[in-house]
N, CA, C and O atoms as a Maestro MAE file, in Angstrom:
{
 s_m_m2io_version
 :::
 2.0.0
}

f_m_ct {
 s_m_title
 :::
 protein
 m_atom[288] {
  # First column is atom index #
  i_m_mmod_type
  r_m_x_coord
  r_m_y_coord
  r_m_z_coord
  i_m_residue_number
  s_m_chain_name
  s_m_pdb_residue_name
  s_m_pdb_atom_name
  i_m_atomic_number
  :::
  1 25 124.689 127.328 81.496 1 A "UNK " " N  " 7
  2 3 124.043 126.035 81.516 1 A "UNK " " CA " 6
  3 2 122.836 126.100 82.447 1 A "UNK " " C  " 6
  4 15 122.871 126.456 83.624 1 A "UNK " " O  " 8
  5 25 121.922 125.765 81.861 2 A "UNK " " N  " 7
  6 3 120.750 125.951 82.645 2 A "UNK " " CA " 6
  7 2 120.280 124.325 83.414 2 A "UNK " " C  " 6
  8 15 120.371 123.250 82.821 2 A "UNK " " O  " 8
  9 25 119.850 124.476 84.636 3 A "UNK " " N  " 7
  10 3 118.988 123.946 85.878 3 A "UNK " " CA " 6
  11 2 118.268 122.811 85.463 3 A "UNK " " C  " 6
  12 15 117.822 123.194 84.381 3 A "UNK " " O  " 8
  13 25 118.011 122.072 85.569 4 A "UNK " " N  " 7
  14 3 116.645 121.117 85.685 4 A "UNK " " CA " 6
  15 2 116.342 120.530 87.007 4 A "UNK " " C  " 6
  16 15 116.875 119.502 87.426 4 A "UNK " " O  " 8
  17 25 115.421 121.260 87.675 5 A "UNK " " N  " 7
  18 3 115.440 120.816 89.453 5 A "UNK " " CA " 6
  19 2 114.155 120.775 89.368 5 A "UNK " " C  " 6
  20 15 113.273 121.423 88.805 5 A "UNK " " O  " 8
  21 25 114.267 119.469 90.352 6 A "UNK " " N  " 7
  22 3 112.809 118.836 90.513 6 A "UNK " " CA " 6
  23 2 112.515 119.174 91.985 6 A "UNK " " C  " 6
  24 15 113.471 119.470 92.701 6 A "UNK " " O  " 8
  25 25 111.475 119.158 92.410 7 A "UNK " " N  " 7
  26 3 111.233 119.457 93.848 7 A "UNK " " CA " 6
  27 2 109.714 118.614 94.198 7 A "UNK " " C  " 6
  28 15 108.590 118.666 93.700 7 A "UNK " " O  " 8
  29 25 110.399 117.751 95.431 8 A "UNK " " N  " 7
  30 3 109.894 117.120 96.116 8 A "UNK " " CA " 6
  31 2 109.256 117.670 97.728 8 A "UNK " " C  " 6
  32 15 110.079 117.764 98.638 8 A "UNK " " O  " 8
  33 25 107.867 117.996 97.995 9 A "UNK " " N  " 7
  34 3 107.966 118.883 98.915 9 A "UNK " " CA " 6
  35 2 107.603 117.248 100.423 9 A "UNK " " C  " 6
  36 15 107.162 116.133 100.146 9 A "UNK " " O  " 8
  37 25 107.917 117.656 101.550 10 A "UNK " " N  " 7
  38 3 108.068 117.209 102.224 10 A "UNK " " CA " 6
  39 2 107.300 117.700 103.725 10 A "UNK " " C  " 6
  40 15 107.975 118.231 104.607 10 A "UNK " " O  " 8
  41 25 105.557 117.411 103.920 11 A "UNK " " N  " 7
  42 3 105.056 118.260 104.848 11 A "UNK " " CA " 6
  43 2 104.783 117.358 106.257 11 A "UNK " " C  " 6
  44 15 104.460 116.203 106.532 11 A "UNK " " O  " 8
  45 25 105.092 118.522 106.928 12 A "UNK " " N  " 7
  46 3 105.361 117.769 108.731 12 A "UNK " " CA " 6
  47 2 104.079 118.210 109.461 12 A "UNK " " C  " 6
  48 15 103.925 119.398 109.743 12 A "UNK " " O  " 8
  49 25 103.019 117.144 109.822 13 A "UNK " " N  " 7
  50 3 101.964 118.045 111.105 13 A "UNK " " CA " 6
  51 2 102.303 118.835 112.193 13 A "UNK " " C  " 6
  52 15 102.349 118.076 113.160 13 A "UNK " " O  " 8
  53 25 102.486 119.633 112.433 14 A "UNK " " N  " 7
  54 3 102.981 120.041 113.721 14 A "UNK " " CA " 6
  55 2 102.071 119.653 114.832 14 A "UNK " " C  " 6
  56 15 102.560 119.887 115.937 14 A "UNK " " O  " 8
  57 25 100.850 119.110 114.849 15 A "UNK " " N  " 7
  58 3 100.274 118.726 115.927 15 A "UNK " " CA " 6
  59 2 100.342 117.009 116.464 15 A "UNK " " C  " 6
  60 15 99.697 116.396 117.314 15 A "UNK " " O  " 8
  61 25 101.024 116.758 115.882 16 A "UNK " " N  " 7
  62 3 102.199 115.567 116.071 16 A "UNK " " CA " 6
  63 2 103.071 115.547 116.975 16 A "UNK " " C  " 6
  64 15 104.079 116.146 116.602 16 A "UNK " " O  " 8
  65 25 103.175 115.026 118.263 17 A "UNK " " N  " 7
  66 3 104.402 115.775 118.517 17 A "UNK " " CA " 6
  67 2 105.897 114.893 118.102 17 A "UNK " " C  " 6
  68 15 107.019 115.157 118.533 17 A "UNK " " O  " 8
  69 25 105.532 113.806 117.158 18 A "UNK " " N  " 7
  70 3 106.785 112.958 116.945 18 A "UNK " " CA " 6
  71 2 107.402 113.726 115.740 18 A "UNK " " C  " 6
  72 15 108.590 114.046 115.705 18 A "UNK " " O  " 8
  73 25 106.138 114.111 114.355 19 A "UNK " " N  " 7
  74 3 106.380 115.238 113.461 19 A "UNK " " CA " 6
  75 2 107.250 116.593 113.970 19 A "UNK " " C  " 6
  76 15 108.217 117.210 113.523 19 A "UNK " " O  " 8
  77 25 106.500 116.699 114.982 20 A "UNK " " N  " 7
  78 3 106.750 118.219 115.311 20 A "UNK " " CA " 6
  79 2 108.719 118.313 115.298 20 A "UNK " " C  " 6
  80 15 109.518 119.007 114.668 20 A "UNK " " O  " 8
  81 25 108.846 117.319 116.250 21 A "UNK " " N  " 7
  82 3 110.234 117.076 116.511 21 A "UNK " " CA " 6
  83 2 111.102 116.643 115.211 21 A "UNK " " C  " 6
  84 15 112.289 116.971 115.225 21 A "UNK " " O  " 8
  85 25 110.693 116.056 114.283 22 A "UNK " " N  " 7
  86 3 111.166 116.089 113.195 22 A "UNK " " CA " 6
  87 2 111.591 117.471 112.261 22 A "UNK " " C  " 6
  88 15 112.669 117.708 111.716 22 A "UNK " " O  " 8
  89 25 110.400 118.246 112.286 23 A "UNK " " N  " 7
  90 3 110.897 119.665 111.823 23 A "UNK " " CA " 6
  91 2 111.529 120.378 112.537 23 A "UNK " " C  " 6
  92 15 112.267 121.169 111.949 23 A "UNK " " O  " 8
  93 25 111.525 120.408 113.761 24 A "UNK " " N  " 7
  94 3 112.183 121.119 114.828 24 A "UNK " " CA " 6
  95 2 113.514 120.775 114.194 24 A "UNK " " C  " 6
  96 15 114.272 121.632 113.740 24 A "UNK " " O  " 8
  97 25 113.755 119.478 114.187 25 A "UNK " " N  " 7
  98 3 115.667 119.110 113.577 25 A "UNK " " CA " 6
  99 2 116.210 119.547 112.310 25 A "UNK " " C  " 6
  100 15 117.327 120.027 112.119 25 A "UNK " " O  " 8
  101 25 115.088 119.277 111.275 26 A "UNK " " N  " 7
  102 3 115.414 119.711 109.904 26 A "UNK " " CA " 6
  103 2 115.587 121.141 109.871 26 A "UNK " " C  " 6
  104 15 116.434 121.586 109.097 26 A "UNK " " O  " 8
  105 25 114.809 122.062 110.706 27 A "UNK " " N  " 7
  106 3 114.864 123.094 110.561 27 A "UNK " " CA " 6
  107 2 116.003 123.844 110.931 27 A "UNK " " C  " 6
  108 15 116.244 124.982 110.528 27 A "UNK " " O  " 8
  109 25 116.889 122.996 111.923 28 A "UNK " " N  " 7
  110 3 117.965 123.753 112.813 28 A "UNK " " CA " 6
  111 2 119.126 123.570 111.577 28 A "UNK " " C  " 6
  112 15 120.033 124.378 111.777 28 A "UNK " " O  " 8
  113 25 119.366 122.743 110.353 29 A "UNK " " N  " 7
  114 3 120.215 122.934 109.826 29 A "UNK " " CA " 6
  115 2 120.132 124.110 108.612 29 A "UNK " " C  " 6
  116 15 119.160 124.454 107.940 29 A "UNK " " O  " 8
  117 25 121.345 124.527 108.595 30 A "UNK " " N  " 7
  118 3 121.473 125.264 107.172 30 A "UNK " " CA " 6
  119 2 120.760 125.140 106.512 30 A "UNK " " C  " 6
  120 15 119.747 125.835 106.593 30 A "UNK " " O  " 8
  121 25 120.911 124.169 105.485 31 A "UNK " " N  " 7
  122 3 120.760 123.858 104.067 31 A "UNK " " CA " 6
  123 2 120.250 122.561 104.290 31 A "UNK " " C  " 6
  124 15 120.982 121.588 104.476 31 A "UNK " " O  " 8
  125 25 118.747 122.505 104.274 32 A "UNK " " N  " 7
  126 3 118.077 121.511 104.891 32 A "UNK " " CA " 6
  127 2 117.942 120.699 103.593 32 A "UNK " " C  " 6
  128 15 118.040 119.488 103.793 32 A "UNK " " O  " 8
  129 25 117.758 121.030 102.409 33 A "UNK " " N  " 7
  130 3 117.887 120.383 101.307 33 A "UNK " " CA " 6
  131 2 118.856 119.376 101.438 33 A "UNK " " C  " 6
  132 15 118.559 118.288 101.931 33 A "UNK " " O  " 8
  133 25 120.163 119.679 100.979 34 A "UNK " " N  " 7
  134 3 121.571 119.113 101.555 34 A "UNK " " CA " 6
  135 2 121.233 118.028 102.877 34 A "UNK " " C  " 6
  136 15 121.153 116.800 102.871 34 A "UNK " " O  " 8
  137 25 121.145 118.566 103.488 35 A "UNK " " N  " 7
  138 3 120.423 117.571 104.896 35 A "UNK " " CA " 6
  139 2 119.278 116.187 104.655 35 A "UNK " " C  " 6
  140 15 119.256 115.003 104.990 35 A "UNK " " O  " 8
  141 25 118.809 116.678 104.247 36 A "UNK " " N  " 7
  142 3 117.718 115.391 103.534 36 A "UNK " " CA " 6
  143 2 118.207 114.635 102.823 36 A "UNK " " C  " 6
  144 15 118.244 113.417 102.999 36 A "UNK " " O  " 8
  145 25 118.861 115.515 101.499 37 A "UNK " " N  " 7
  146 3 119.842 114.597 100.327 37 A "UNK " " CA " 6
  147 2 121.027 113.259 100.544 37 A "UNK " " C  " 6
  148 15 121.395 112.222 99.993 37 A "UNK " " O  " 8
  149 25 121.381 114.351 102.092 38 A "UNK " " N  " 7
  150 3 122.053 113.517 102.400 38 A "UNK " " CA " 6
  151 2 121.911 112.025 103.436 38 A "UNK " " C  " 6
  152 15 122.724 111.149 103.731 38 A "UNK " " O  " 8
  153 25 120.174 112.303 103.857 39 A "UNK " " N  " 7
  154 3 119.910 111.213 104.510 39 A "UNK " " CA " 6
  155 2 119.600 109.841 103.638 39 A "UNK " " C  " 6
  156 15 119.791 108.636 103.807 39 A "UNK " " O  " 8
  157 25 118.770 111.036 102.174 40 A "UNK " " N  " 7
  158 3 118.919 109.732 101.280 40 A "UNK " " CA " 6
  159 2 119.961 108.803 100.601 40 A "UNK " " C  " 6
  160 15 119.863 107.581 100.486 40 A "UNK " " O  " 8
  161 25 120.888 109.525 100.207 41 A "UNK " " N  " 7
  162 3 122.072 108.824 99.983 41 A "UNK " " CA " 6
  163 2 122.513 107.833 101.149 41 A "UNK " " C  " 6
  164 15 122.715 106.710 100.686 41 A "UNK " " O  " 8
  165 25 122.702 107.902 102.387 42 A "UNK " " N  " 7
  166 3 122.859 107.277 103.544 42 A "UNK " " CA " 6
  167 2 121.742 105.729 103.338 42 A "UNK " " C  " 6
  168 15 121.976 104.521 103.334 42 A "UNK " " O  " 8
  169 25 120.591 106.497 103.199 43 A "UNK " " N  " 7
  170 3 119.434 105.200 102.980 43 A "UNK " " CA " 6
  171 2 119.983 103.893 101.951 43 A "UNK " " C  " 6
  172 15 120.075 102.667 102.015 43 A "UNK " " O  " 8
  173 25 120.259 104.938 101.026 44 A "UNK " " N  " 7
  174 3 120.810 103.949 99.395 44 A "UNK " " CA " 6
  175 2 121.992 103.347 99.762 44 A "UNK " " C  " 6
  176 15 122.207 102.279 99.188 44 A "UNK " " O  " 8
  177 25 122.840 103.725 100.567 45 A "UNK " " N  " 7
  178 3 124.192 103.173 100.876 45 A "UNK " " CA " 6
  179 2 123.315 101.711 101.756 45 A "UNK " " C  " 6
  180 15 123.194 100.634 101.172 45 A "UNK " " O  " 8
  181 25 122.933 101.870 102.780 46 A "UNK " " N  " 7
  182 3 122.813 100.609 103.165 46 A "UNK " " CA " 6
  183 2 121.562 99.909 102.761 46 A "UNK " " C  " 6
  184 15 121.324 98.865 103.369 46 A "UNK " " O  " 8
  185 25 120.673 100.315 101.794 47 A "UNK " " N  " 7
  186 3 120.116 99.375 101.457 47 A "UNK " " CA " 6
  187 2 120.900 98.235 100.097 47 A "UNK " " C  " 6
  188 15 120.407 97.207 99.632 47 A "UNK " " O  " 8
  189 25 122.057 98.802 99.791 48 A "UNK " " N  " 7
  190 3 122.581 98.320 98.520 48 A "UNK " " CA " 6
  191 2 123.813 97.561 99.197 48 A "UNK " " C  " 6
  192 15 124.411 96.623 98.669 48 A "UNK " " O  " 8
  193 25 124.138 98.179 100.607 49 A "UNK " " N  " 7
  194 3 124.846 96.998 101.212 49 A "UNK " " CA " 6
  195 2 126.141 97.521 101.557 49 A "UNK " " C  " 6
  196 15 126.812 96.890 102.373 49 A "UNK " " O  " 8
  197 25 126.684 98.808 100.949 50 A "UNK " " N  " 7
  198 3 127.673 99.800 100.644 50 A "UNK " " CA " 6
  199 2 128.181 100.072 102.031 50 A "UNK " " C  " 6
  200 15 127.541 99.902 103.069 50 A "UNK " " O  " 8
  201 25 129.433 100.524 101.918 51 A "UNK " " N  " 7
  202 3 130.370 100.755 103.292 51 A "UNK " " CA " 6
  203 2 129.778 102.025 103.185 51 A "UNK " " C  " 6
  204 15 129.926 102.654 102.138 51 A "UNK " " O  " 8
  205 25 128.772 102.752 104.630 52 A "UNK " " N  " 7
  206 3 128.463 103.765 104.781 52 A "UNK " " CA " 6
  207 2 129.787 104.907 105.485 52 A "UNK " " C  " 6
  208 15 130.783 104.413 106.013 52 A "UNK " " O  " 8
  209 25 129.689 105.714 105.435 53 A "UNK " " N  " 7
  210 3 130.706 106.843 106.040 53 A "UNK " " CA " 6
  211 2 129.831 106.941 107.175 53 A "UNK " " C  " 6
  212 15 128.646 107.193 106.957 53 A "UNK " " O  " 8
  213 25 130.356 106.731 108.709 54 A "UNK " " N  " 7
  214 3 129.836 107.294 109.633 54 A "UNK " " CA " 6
  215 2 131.024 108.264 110.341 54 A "UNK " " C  " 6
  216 15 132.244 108.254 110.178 54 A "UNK " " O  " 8
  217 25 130.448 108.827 110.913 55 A "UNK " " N  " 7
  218 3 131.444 110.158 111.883 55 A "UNK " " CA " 6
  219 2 132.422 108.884 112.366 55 A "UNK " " C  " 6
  220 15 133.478 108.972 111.740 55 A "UNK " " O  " 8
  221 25 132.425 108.089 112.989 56 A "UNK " " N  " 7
  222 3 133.158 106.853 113.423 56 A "UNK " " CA " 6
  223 2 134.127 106.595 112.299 56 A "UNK " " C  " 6
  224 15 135.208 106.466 112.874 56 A "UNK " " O  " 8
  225 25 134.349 106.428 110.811 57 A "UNK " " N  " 7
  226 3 134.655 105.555 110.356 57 A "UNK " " CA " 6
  227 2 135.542 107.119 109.446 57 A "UNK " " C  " 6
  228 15 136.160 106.680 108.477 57 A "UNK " " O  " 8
  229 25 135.658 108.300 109.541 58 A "UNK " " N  " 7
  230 3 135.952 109.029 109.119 58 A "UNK " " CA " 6
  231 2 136.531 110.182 110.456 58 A "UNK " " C  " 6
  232 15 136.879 111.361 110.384 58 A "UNK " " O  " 8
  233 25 136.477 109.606 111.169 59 A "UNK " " N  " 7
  234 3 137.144 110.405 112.668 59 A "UNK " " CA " 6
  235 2 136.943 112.025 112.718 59 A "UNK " " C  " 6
  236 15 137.809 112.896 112.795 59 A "UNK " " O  " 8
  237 25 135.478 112.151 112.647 60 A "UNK " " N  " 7
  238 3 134.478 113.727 113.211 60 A "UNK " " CA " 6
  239 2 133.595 113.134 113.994 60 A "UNK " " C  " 6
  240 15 133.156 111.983 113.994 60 A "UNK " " O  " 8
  241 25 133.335 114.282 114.828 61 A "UNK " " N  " 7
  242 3 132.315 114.017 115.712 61 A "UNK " " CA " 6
  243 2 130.792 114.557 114.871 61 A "UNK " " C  " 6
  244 15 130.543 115.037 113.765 61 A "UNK " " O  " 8
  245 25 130.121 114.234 115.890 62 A "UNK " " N  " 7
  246 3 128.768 114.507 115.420 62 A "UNK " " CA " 6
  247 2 128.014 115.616 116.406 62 A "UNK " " C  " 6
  248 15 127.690 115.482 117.586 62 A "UNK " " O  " 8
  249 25 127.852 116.713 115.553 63 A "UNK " " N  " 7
  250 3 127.173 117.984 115.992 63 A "UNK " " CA " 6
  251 2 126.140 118.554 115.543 63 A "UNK " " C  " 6
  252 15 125.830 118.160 114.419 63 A "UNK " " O  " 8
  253 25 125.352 119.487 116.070 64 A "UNK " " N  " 7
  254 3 124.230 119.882 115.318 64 A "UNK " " CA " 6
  255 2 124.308 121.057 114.625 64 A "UNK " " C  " 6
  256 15 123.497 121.488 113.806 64 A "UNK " " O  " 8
  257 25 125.377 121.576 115.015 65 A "UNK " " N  " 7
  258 3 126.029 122.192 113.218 65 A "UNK " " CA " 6
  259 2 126.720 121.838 112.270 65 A "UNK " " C  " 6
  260 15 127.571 122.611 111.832 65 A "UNK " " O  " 8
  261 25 126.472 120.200 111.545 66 A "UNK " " N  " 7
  262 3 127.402 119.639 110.766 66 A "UNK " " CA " 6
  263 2 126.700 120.204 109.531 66 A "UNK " " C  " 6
  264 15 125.522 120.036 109.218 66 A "UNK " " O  " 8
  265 25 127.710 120.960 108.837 67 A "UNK " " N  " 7
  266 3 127.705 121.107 107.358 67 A "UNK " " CA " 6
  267 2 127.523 120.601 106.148 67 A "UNK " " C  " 6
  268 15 128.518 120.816 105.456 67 A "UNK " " O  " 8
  269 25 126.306 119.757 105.330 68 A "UNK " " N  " 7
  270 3 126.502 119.196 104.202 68 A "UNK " " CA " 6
  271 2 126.646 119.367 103.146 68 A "UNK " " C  " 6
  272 15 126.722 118.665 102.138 68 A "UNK " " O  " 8
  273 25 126.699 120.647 103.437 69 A "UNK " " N  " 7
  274 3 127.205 121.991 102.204 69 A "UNK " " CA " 6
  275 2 127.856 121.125 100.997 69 A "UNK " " C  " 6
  276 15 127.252 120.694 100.015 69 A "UNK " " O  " 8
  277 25 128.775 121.024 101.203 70 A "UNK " " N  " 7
  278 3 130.208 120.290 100.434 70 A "UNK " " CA " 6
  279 2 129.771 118.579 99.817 70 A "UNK " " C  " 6
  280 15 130.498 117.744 99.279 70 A "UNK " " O  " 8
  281 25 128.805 118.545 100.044 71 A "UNK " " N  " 7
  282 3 128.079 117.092 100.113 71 A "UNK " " CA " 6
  283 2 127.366 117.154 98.789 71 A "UNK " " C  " 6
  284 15 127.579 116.398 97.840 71 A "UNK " " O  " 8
  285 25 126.239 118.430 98.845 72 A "UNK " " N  " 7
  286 3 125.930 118.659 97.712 72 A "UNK " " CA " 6
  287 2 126.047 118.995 96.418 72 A "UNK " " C  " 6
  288 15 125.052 119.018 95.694 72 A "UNK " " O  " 8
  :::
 }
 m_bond[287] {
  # First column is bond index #
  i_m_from
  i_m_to
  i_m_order
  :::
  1 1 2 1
  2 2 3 1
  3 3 4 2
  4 3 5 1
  5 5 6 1
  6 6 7 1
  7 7 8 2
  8 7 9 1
  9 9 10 1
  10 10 11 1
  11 11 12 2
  12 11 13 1
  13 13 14 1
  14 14 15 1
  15 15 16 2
  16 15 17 1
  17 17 18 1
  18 18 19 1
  19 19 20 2
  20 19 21 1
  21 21 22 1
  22 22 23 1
  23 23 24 2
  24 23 25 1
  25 25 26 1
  26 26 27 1
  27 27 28 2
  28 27 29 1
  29 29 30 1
  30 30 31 1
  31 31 32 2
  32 31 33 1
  33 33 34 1
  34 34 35 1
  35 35 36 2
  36 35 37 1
  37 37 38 1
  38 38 39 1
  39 39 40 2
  40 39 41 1
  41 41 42 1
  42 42 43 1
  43 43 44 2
  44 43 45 1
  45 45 46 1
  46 46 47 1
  47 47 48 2
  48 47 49 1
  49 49 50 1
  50 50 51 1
  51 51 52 2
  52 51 53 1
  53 53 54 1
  54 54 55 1
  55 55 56 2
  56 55 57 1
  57 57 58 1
  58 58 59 1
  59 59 60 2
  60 59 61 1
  61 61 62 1
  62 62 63 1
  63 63 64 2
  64 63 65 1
  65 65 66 1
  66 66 67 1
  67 67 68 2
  68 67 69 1
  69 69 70 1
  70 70 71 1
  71 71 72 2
  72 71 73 1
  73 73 74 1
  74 74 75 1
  75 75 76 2
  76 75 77 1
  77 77 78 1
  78 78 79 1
  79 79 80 2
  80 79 81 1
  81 81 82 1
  82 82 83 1
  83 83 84 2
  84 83 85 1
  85 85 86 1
  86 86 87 1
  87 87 88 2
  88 87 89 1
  89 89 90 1
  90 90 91 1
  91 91 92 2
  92 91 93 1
  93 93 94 1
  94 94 95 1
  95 95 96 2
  96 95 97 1
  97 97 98 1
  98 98 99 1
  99 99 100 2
  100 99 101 1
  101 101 102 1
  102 102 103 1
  103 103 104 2
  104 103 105 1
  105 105 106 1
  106 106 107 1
  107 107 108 2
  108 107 109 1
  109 109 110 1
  110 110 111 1
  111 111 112 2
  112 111 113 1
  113 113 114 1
  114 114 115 1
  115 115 116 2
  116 115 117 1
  117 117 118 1
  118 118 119 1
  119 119 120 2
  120 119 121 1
  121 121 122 1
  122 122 123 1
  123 123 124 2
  124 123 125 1
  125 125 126 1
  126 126 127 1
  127 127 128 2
  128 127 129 1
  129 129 130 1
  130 130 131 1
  131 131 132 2
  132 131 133 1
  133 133 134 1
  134 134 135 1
  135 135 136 2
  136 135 137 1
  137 137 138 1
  138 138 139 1
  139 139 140 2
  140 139 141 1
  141 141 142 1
  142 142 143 1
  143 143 144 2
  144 143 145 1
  145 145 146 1
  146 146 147 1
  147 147 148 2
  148 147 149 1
  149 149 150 1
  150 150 151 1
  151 151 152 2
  152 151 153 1
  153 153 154 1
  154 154 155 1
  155 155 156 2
  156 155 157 1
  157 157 158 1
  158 158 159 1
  159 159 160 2
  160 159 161 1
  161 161 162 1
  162 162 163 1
  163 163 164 2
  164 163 165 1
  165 165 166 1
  166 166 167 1
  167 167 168 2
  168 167 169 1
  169 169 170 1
  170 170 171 1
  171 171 172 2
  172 171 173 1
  173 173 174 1
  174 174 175 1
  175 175 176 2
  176 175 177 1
  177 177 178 1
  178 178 179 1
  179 179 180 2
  180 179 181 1
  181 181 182 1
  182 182 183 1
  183 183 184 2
  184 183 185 1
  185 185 186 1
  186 186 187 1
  187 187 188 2
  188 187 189 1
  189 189 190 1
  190 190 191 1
  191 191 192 2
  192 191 193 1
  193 193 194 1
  194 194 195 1
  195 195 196 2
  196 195 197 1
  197 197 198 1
  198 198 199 1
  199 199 200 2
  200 199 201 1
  201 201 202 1
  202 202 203 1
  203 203 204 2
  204 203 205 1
  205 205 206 1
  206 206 207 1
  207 207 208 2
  208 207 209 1
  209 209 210 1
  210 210 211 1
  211 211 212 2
  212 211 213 1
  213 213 214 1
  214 214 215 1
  215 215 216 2
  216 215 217 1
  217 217 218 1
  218 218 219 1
  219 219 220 2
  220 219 221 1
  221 221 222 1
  222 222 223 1
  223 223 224 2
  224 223 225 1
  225 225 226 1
  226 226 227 1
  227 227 228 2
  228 227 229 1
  229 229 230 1
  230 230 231 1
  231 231 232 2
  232 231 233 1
  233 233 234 1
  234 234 235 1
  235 235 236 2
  236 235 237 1
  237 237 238 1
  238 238 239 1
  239 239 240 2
  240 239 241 1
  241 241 242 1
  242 242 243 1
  243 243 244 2
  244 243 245 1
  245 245 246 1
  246 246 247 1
  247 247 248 2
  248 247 249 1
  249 249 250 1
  250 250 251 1
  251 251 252 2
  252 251 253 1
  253 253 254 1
  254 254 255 1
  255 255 256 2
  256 255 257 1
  257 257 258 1
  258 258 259 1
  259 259 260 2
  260 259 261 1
  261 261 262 1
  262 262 263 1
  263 263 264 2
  264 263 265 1
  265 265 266 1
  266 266 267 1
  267 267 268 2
  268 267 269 1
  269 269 270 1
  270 270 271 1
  271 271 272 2
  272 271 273 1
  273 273 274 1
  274 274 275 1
  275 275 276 2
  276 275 277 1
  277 277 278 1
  278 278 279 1
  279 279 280 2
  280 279 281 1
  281 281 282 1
  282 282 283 1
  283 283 284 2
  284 283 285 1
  285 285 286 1
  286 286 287 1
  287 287 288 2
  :::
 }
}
């Protein structure tokens, strides 16, 4: 079964330093794709009003090696 992937590219100034710090974070995860995907879904959850999953409400902590592997 073949793919249909769209790609949305996403560019950071680095002479920014509010940018800069933005890629600095995206960059530290894995699967930064996954990472994004999953900020959007997060977005759509509460703009639609939806019980979001927070680390709180699902009893994990929050680290900067969290995995969204499994997400995607």
């Amino acid at each position: 079964m073949a793919k249909d992937i769209a790609i949305i590219q996403v560019c950071f100034n680095l002479l920014d330093p509010y940018q800069r710090c933005l890629h600095e974070h995206v960059a530290a995860f894995p699967n930064r794709s996954g990472y994004v995907k999953r900020l959007i879904q997060w977005d759509m959850d509460r703009q639609q009003g939806a019980a979001v999953m927070t680390p709180q409400t699902v009893g994990t902590e929050v680290t900067s090696d969290f995995d969204v592997e499994g997400f995607v």
